[in-house]
C-alpha positions in Angstrom: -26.2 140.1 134.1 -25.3 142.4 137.1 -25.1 140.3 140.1 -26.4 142.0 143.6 -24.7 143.2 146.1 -23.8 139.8 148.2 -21.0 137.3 150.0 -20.2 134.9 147.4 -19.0 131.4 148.5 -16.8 129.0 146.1 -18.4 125.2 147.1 -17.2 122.3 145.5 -19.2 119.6 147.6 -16.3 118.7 150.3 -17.1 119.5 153.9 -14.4 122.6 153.8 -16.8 124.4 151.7 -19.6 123.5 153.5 -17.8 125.3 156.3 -17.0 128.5 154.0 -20.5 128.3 152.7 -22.0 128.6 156.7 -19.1 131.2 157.6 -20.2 133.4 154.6 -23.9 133.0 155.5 -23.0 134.3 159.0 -20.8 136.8 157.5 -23.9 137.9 155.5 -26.2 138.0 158.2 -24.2 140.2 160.2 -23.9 142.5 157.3 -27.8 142.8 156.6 -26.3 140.8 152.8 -27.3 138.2 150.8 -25.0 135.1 150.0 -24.7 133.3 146.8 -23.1 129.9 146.5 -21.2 129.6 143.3 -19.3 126.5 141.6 -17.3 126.6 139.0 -16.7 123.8 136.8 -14.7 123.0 133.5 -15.8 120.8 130.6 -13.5 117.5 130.6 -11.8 119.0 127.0 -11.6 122.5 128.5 -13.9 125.2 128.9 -16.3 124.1 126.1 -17.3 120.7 124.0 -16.0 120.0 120.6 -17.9 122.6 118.2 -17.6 122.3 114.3 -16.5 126.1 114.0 -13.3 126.9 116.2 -14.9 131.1 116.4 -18.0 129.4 118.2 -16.9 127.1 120.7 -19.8 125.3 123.0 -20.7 126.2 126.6 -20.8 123.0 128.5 -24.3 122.2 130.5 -24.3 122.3 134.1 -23.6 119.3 135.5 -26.2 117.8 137.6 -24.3 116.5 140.1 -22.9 119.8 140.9 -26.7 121.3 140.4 -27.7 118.6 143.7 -24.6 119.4 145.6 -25.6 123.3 145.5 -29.2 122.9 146.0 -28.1 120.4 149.4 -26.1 123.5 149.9 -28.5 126.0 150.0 -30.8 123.7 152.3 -28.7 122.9 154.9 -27.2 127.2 154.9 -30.9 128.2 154.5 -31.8 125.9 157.6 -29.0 127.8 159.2 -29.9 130.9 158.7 -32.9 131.6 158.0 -33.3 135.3 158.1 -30.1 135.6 154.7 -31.4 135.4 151.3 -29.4 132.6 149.5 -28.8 131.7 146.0 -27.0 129.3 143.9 -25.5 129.1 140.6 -22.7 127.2 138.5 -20.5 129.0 136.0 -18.7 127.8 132.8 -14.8 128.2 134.1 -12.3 126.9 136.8 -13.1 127.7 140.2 -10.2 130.3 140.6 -11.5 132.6 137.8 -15.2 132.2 138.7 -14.6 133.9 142.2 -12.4 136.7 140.6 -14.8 137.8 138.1 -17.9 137.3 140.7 -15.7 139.5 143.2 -16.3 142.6 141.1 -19.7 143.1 142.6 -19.6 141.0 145.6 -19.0 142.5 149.3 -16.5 140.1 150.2 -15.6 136.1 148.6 -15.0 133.2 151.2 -13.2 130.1 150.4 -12.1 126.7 152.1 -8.6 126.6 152.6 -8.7 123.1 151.1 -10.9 121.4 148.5 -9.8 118.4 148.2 -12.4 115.3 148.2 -14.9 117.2 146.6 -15.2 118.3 142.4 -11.6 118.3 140.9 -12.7 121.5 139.6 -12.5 123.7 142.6 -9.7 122.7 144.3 -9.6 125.2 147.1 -6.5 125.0 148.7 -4.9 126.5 145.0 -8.3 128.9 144.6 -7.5 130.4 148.0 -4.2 131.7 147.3 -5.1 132.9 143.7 -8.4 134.3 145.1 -7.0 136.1 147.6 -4.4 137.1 145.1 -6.8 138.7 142.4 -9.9 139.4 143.9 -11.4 143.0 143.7 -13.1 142.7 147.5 -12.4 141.4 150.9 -11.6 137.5 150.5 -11.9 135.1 153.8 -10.6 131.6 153.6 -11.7 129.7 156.5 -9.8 126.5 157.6 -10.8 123.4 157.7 -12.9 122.4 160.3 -12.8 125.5 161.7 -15.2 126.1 165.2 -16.4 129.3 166.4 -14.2 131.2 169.4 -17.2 133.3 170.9 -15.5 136.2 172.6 -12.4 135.7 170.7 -10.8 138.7 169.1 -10.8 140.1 165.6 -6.5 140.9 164.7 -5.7 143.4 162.1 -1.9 143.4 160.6 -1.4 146.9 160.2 1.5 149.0 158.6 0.4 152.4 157.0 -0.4 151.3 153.4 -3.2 152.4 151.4 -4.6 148.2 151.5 -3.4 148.4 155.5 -6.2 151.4 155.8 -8.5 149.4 153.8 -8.0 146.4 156.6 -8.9 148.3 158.9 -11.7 149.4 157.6 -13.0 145.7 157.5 -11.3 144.6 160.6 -13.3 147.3 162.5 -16.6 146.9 160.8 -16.6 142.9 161.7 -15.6 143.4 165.4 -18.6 146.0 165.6 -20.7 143.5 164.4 -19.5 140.9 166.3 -19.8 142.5 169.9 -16.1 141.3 170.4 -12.2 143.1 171.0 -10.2 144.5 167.9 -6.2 144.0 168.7 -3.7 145.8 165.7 -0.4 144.2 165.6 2.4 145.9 163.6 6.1 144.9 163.3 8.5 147.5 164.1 11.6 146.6 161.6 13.7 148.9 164.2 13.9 146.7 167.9 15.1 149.9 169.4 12.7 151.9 171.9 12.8 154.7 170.8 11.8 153.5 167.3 9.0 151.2 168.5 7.5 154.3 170.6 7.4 156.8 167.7 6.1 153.8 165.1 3.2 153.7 167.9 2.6 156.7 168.0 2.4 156.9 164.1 -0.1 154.0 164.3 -2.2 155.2 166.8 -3.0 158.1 164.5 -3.6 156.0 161.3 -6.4 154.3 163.3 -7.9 157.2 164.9 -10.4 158.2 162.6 -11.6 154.5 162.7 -12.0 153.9 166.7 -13.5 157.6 166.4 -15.8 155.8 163.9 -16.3 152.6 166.1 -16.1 154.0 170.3 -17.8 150.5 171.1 -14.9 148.6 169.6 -12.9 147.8 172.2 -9.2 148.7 170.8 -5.8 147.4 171.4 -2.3 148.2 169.5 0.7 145.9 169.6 4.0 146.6 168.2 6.2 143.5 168.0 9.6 144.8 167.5 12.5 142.7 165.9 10.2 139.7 165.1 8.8 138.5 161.4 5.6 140.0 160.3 4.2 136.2 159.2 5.3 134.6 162.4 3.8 137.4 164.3 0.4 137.1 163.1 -0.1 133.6 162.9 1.0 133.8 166.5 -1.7 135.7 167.2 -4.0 134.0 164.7 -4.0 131.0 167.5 -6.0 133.0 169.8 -8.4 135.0 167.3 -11.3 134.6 165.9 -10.6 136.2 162.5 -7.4 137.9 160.8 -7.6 140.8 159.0 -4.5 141.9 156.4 -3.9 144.0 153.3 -3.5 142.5 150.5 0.0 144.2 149.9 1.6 146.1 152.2 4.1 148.5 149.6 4.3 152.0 150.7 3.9 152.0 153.8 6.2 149.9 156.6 8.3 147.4 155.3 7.9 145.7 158.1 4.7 144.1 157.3 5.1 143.7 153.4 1.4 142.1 153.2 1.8 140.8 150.4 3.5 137.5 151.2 2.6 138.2 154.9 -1.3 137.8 153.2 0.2 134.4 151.5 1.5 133.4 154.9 -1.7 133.6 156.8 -3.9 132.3 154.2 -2.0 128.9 155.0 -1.0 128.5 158.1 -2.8 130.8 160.4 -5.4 128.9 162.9 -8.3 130.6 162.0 -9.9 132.3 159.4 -8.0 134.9 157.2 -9.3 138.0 155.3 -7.5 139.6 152.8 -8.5 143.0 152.6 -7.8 144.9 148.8 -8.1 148.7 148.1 -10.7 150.8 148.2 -12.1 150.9 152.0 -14.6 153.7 152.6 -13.3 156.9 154.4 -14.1 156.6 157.7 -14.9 160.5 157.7 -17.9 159.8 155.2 
């Protein structure tokens, strides 16, 4: 059954994905989306009971204490937020490859960073990285216990790729809708002035079309020459209220190869991380 366009949250019943299941309905809200809480969870023998003919296996039932869980869920995000439309729904399959196949029609996935203490299932520190790994849309993992920074700004890794435009795309479209600053950070692999200038230059024209797109976004670009690309964004993870990256940086600088620099945030930057796939909009359209 086709699924609606919506932000889908992995919960598995611990307080981390509470958090990722009130940051996805905020997420939603801001989008004009709906947000659908999904757990998924495995038979004790694998993905289906015993059957008598091994070309028919059995689906195991939902289990009712994951049916409660969700529906506490949905009460306390619906009490929330009231204006989102949320949903709820448990899926035959480990959590990992629940959120991959419900990413193919979602907007965007968010996920605790860790899932540990609630349903062995969905063990989200593991279904982060894979997640963020596989998915076919934007994927956030929020950390735990994770506050708000009103005012705080939205950072965007950026490096030229096909997946950096594509962050961008997302990076500017949630500072919009947040009301707060947009800061691009790019590693320059050459320290040299002269290098750092013309890779500014360069960079400044990637994200023209998208401040020509977004003139409220207030817009800043660093270039952080000589440094690593991980430690330069968790740096300035401590001071944002969300990171944006591609989810692999090949093709365009090799300075910011995002696809272990995407690894690297997801754990151990200090606030929430979204990994950004292929396929952004044109901002011309």
């Amino acid at each position: 059954m086709a699924m609606t366009r919506s932000v889908v949250v992995g919960v598995d019943g611990s307080p981390q994905s509470l958090g990722a299941a009130r940051f996805g309905a905020a997420l939603a809200g801001r989008r004009g989306l709906a947000v659908r809480l999904l757990h998924g969870y495995l038979h004790p023998f694998g993905y289906g009971s015993l059957s008598l003919s091994a070309y028919d296996p059995a689906v195991p039932d939902p289990r009712p204490e994951a049916r409660r869980m969700l529906a506490d869920a949905v009460a306390i995000v619906r009490s929330e937020h009231p204006s989102v439309d949320v949903s709820a729904a448990q899926v035959a399959a480990g959590g990992a490859a629940a959120l991959v196949e419900a990413s193919g029609e979602a907007a965007a996935v968010v996920v605790g960073h860790r899932g540990l203490g609630g349903f062995a299932e969905l063990v989200l520190g593991s279904v982060g990285s894979q997640v963020a790994a596989h998915a076919s849309c934007p994927v956030v993992v929020v950390r735990p216990q994770e506050t708000e920074r009103g005012g705080a700004p939205v950072v965007v890794g950026v490096d030229g790729s096909v997946t950096g435009d594509a962050a961008l795309a997302f990076a500017f479209e949630e500072a919009a809708a947040r009301s707060v600053p947009l800061v691009a950070v790019h590693v320059a692999t050459d320290p040299t002035d002269g290098a750092a200038a013309y890779t500014e230059s360069l960079l400044a024209s990637t994200v023209a079309p998208w401040t020509a797109k977004h003139p409220d976004v207030e817009f800043g670009l660093h270039v952080r020459p000589g440094i690593d690309a991980e430690e330069a964004l968790v740096d300035a993870s401590a001071d944002a209220c969300l990171v944006v990256v591609g989810s692999r940086g090949r093709g365009g600088f090799t300075g910011l190869l995002l696809g272990s620099v995407s690894q690297a945030l997801v754990h151990h930057a200090r606030c929430p991380v979204a990994v950004v796939h292929p396929g952004a909009p044109d901002p011309a359209s």
